[in-house]
N, C-alpha and C positions, 0 to 999 in steps of 0.2 A: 485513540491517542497513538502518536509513533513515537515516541520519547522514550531512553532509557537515558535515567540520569546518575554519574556515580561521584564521587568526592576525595579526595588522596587520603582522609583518613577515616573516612566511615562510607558507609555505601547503602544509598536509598533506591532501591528500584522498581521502579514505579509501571506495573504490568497487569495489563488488563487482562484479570482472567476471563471477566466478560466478553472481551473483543475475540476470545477465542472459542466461547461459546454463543453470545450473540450479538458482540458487535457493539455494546452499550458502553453505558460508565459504571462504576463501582472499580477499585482498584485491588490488587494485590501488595502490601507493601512489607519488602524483605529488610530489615534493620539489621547490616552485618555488622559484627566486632571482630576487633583481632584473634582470630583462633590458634592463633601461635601457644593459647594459654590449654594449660593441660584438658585433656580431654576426657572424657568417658569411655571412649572405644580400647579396648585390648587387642593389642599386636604388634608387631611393629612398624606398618605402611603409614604415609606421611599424612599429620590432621590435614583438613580441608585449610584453605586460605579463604579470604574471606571474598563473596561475589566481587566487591570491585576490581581485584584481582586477577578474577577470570574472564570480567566483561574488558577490561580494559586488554588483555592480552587475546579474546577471540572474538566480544566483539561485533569491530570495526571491519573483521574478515568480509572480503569479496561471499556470493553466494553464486555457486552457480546453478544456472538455470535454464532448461529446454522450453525457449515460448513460441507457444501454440505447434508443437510439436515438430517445432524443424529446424529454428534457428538455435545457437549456441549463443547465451550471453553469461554476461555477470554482473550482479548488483551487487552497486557498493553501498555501504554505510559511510558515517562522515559523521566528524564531531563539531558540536560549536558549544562555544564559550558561553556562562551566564555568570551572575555576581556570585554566586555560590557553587563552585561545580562545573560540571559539564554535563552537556547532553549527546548521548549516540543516536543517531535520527538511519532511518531506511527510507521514510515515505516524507514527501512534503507536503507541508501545511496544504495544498491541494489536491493531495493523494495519489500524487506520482513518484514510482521509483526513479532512481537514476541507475541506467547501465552502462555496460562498454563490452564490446567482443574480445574474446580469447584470443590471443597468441596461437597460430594456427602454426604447428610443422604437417609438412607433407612429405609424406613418406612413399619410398620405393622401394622393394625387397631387391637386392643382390643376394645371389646364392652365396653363402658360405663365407658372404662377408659383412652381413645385414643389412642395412637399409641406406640409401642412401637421401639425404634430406634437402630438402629447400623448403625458404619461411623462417621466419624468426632467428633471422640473420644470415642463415646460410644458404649457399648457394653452389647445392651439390656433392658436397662432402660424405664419404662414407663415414657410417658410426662416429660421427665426430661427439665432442664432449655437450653433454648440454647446460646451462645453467638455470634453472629456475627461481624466480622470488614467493617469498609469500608477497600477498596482495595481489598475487594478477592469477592466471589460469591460463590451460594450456588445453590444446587440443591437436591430438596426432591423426592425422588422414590419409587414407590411403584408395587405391580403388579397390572397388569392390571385391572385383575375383581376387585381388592381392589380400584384400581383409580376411579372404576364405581361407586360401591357401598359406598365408605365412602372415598371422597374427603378432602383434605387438605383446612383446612379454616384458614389464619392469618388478624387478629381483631386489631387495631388501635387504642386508644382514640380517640373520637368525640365531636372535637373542641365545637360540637352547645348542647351539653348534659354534663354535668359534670360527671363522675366518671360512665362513662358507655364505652362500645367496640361497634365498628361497622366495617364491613367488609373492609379491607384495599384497597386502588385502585391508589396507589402511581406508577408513569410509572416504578418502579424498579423492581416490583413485576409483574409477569407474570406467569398468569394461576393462577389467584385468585381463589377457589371455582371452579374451573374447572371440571367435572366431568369425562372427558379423555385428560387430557393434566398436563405434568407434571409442577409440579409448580419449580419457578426458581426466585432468589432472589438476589440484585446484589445493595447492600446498598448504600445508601450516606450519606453526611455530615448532610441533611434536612429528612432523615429519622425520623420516632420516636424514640425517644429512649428505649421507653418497647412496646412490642407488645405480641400476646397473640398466641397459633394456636390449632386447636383444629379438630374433625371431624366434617364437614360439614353438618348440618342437625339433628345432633343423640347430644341425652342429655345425655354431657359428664361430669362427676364426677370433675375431675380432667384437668383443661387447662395448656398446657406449659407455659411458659414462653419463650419472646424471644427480648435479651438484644443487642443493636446498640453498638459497640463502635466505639469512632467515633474518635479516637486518639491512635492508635493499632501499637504496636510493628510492623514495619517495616520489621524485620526479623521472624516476624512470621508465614508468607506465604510463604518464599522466596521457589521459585525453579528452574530448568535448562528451562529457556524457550525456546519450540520448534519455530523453523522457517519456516515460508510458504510465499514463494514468489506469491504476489498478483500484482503488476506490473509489466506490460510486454514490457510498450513501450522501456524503454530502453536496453532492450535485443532484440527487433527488429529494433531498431534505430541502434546500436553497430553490429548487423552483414549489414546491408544497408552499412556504411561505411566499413566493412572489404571485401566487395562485390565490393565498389567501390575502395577500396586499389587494388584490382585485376586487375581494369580494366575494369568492369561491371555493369553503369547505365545508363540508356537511359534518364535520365531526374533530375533535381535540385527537393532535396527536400525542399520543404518547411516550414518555421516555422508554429507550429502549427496544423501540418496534421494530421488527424484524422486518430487513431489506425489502422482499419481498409484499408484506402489508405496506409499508410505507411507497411503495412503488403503484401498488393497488391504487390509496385512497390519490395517489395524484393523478393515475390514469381519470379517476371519477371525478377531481375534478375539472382535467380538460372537460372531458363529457360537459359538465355543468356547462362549464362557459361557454360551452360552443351551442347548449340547448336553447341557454340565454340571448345569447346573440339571435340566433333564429327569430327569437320567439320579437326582438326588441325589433327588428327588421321589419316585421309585419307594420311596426306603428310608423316606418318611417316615410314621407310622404315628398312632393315635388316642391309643396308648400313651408316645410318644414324640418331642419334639424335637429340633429339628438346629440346630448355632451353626455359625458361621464365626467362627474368632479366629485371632487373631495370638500368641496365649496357647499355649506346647505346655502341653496337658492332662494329661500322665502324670507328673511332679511333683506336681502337686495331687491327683491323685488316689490316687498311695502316701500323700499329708500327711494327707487324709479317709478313705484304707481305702476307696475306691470299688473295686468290681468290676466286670468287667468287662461284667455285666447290668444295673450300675445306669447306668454310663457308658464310651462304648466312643470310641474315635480310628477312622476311618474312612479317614481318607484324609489327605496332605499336600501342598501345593503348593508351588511355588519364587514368588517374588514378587523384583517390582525396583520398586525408588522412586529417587529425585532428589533429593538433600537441601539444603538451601539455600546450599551451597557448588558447586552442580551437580554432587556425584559422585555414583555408581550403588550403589546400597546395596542388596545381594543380601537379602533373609528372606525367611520361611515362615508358611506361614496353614494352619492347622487345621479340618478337618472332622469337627465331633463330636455322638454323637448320646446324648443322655440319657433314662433313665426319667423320667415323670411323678409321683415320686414325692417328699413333705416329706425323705425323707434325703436328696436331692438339693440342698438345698436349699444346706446350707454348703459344699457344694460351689462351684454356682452364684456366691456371695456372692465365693469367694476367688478365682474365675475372671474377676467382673467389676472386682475392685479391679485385679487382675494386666491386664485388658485397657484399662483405663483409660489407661497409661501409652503408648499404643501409638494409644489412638481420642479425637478432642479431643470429638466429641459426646457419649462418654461421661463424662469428665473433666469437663463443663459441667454433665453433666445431677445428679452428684453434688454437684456446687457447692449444687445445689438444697436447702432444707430437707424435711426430708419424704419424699424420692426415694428409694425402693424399689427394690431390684437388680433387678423385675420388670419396671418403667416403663422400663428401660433395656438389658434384653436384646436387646429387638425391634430394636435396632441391630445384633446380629450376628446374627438366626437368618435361618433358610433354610428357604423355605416356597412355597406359589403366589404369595402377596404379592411375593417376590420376582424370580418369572420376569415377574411386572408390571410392576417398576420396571426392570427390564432391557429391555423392551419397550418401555418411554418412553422409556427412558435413548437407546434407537437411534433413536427416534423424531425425538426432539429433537435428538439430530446430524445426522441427514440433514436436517430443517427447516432448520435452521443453513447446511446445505453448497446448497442447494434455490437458495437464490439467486444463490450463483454459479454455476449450469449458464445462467444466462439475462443474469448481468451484463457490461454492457459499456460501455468507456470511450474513448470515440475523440478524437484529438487533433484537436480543432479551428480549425486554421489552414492556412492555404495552402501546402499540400504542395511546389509548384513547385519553392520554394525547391531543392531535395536536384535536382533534377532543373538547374539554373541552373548549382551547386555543383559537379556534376558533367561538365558543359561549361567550368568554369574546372580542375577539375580535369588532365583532358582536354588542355588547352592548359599544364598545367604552372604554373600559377599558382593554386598551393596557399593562400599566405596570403591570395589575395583569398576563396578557396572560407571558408576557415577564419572568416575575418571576417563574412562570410555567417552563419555558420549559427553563431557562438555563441550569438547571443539565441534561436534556435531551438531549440538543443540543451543550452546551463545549465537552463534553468528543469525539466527534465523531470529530469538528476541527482536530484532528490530523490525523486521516483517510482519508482525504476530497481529496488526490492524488489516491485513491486507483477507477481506475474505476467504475463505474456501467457497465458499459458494455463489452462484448468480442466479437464482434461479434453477433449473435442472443442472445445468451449466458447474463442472466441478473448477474450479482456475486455479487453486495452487494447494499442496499439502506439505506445505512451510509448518504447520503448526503441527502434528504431528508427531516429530521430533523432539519439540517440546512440550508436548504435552508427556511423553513418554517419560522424559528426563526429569519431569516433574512429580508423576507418579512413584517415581524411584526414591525420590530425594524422602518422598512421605510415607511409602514404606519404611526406608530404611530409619525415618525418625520415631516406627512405633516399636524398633526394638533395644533394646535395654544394652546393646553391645554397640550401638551404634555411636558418634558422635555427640556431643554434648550442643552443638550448633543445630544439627539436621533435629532435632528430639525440640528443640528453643522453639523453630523455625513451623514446626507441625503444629505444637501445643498453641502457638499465639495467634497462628490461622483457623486453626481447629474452632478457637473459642470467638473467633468474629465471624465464625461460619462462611468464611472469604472461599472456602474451599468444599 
């Protein structure tokens, strides 16, 4: 599922914890209320607000992301409309992200007067001011030896000092002061609103400027986002059934089957099919063809007085399809092999109207003026042509699946944060951990279908973050100082064993 759904006055969110452990269905579902109403916790830091809250204000956030270790992107989230609500979507209904490329400055060190820039509007200016929005991302570049010797440094106000800067270490920011890694910046709403940058180490004249906005023209960033399919299972689910529509599986799949087995039993039964074909090739002859239909043939063939040497039944198989209410719909396909001969012929004729009702290729091709029962056989016979397109047919799945043995999507921000989180943790001061890390940990909710795994193959630790942010929220609800919401939240999953 990629869906997170929330409502303006109550908020349902509907997350698989399955998909983060394997991928299945069972749901997690969080029923938030207004926590405006007093709480349990002693102190005086502010009660939580309620999830729709914090989905709606993080969200929709951009994710940035290094794929397959060298390009810079960012995937957005997006909402649409339903009769009740809304949905925040990551992945579509075919299991691809939508992304778009960062805003690139390029940088040049001037001594003792910092950097001068081009990209993202400008065009050579020293330390000029910069503006950044939430929703887009930024990336500052330089060369190499430049990245070594005179690093990008952006500088914060500090909370504990009045009217002074210190080095920024916000999880948005990545590759602070770094001295070979390019730095990369990917705002939010809890961002600063002015920040400073400057060259790291060297007394610089002249600091940039560098302005948050945190309510940014919409159409500002827009543009054509590119598509990359990141889920595979139901592209290997979807041929599993078109393998069993043929004829070809040696066993019930299961709900829940892990990528990996599920990729298994399709490999086995290409195999099948292709042993099959072999094996039906051996019967086929100069005198004689072979159909596959969905049509049992021995009806028809009492209705024309066919014998058994003019047309013979060979063989039967069990078949399963999926019908558009999603039930499993058991039938049989026929292996039949006929003489070459014109009495064969109204046979043939009353085989393909009967098959029609059952193949839309054939059903189309009669539509046709003109079309001969002959021009539309070659849709069920069974021949070498056939063991060919079975051989493409494998071909083209594994092309398909080729790319994620080598995709990868890594979370592009500053990890620290969980590591910070877990030191307030530590100290028992849950809500400040939790306040930490929701701008960290919403935006990636919508990703949460998207594997970790392919095989040996690691592709994204999207999940992660939240799984962290989760553990948190369930500590902090088994202790007695906690929240009256977070303590609701533990006890009503604890007792459906959801967790």
């Amino acid at each position: 599922m990629h869906d997170v759904r929330f409502h303006s006055s109550r908020f349902r969110l509907v997350f698989l914890l399955s998909c983060l452990f394997i991928g299945g269905s069972g749901k997690l579902d969080l029923l938030a209320q207004n926590t405006s109403a007093t709480t349990t916790k002693t102190g005086t830091s502010e009660p939580p607000k309620s999830p729709s809250y914090y989905l709606e204000k993080y969200g929709t956030l951009p994710v940035p992301a290094i794929l397959n270790g060298k390009d810079h992107i960012i995937i957005d989230g997006w909402i649409e409309a339903l009769e009740r609500g809304r949905i925040i979507k990551g992945v579509t209904k075919q299991g691809a992200i939508r992304y778009r490329t960062p805003e690139i400055f390029h940088l040049e060190p001037i001594s003792q007067k910092g950097y001068r820039i081009n990209g993202g509007g400008f065009q050579g200016q020293i330390s000029p001011n910069i503006q950044l929005s939430v929703g887009n991302s930024y990336v500052f570049k330089m060369k190499h030896s430049d990245q070594e010797t005179a690093p990008i440094l952006i500088q914060a106000p500090d909370p504990k000092t009045p009217n002074s800067m210190s080095p920024y270490k916000g999880f948005e920011l990545l590759n602070n002061d770094s001295p070979d890694k390019t730095l990369w910046i990917t705002p939010t709403q809890d961002s600063p609103e002015e920040m400073e940058y400057s060259i790291f180490g060297h007394q610089v004249i002249s600091r940039g400027k560098i302005t948050i906005i945190k309510t940014p023209d919409p159409e500002a960033f827009i543009e054509d986002p590119i598509h990359l399919q990141v889920i595979v299972y139901p592209h290997i689910l979807s041929k599993h059934y078109d393998l069993c529509a043929e004829g070809f599986y040696s066993k019930e799949i299961k709900a829940n089957l892990s990528l990996m087995d599920l990729y298994s039993a399709v490999v086995a039964q290409f195999d099948a099919k292709e042993e099959w074909l072999r094996k039906v090739q051996e019967q086929d002859d100069e005198k004689h063809n072979l159909l596959y239909s969905h049509t049992n043939p021995t009806p028809l063939m009492k209705q024309h007085e066919m014998s058994e040497l003019k047309v013979q039944l060979l063989e039967t198989r069990k078949t399963r399809t999926i019908d558009e209410n999603g039930h499993v719909v058991d039938g049989t396909k026929y292996l039949i092999k006929y003489e070459n001969s014109p009495d064969v012929n109204i046979f043939l004729k009353s085989l393909i109207r009967a098959e029609s009702r059952h193949n839309e290729k054939i059903r189309n091709h009669l539509k046709i003026p003109d079309t001969t029962y002959k021009t539309v056989l070659w849709h069920i016979k069974v021949g070498s042509r056939s063991m060919q397109q079975a051989k493409r047919d494998r071909d083209a799945f594994n092309h398909f699946l080729a790319q994620f043995s080598g995709l990868s999507l890594e979370h592009a921000v500053n990890h620290e944060i969980e590591e910070e989180a877990k030191a307030l943790v530590a100290m028992r001061r849950y809500d400040e951990a939790i306040k930490l890390l929701r701008p960290y940990a919403y935006p990636l909710i919508k990703l949460a279908s998207i594997p970790s795994h392919f095989g040996s193959n690691r592709i994204t630790n999207f999940k992660e973050p939240v799984l962290s942010f989760l553990r948190i929220i369930l500590d902090a609800s088994k202790t007695e100082t906690s929240y009256s919401d977070y303590r609701e939240f533990y006890l009503t999953q604890h007792s459906r064993n959801q967790i």
